[in-house]
C-alpha positions as CSV (number, residue, x, y, z in Angstrom):
1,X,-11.9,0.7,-6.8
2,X,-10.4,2.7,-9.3
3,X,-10.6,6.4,-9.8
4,X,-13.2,6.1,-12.7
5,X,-15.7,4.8,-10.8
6,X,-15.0,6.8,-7.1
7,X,-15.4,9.8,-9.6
8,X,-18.8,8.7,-10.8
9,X,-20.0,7.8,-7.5
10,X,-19.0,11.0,-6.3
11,X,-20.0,12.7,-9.2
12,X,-17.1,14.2,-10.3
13,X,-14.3,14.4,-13.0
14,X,-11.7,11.6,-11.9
15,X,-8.9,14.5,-12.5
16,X,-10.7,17.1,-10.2
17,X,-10.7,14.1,-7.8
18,X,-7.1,13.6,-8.2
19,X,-6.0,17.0,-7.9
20,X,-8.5,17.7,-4.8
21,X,-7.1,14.2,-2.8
22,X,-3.8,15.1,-3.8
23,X,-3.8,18.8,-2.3
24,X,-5.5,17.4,1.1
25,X,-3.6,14.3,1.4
26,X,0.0,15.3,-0.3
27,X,-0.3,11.9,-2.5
28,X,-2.1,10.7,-4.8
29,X,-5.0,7.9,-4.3
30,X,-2.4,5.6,-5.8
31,X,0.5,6.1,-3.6
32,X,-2.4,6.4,-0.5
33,X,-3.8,3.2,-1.1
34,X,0.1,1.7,-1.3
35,X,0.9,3.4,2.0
36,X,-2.4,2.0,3.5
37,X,-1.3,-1.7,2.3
38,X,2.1,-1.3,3.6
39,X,1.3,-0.5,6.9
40,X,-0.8,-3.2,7.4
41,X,1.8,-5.4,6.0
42,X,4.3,-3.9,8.8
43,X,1.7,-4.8,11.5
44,X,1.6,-8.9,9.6
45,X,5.2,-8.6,9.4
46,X,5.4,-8.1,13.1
47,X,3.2,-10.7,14.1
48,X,5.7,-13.3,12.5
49,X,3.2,-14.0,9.5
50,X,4.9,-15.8,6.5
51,X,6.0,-13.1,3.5
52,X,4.0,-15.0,1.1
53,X,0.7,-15.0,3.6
54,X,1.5,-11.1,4.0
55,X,1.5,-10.0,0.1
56,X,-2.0,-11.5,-0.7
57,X,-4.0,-10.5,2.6
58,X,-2.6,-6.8,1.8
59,X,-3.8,-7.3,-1.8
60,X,-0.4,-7.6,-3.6
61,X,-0.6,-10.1,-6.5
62,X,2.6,-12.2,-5.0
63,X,5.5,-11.5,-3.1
64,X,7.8,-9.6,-5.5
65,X,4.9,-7.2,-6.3
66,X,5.2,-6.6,-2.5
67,X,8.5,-6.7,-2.0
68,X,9.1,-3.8,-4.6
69,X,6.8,-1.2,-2.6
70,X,8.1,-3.2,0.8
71,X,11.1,-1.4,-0.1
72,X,10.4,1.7,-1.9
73,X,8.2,3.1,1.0
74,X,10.5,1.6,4.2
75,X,14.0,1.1,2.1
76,X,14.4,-2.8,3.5
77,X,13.0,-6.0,2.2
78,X,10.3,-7.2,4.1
79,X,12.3,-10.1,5.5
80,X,14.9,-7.6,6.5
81,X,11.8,-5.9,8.2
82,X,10.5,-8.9,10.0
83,X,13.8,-10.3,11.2
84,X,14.8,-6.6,12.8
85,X,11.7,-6.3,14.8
86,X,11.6,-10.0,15.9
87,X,15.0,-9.6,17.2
């Protein structure tokens, strides 16, 4: 959903929205909706489920496109990520 249409459903400037989310979450709905994917990656990761598997059921558009906010947000790769917490 992008901010566009949230706006409009809300009936609201998208940049008002912005600003508003931003002050009540501390992020943006951007870097939210990255967190939110992330963590449930962590909980697939965890369960053993295969990298690939992972990065389209979290709505990643392959595996690098994961891997680069894998390890923005948690600073390891996800395979470094699954490998640590199976051990």
């Amino acid at each position: 959903m992008s901010l566009e249409s949230l706006a409009r459903e809300l009936d609201s400037n998208p940049y008002t929205l912005l600003r508003k989310f931003k002050a009540e979450t501390g992020v943006t709905p951007h870097a939210f909706r990255m967190n939110c994917r992330i963590e449930k990656a962590r909980e697939y990761l965890r369960q053993g489920v295969d990298i690939a598997e992972v990065a389209l059921e979290c709505g990643f558009f392959d595996q690098s496109h994961m891997h680069r906010y894998f390890k923005a947000i948690t600073t390891v790769t996800p395979k470094e990520y699954q490998v640590n917490f199976l051990q």
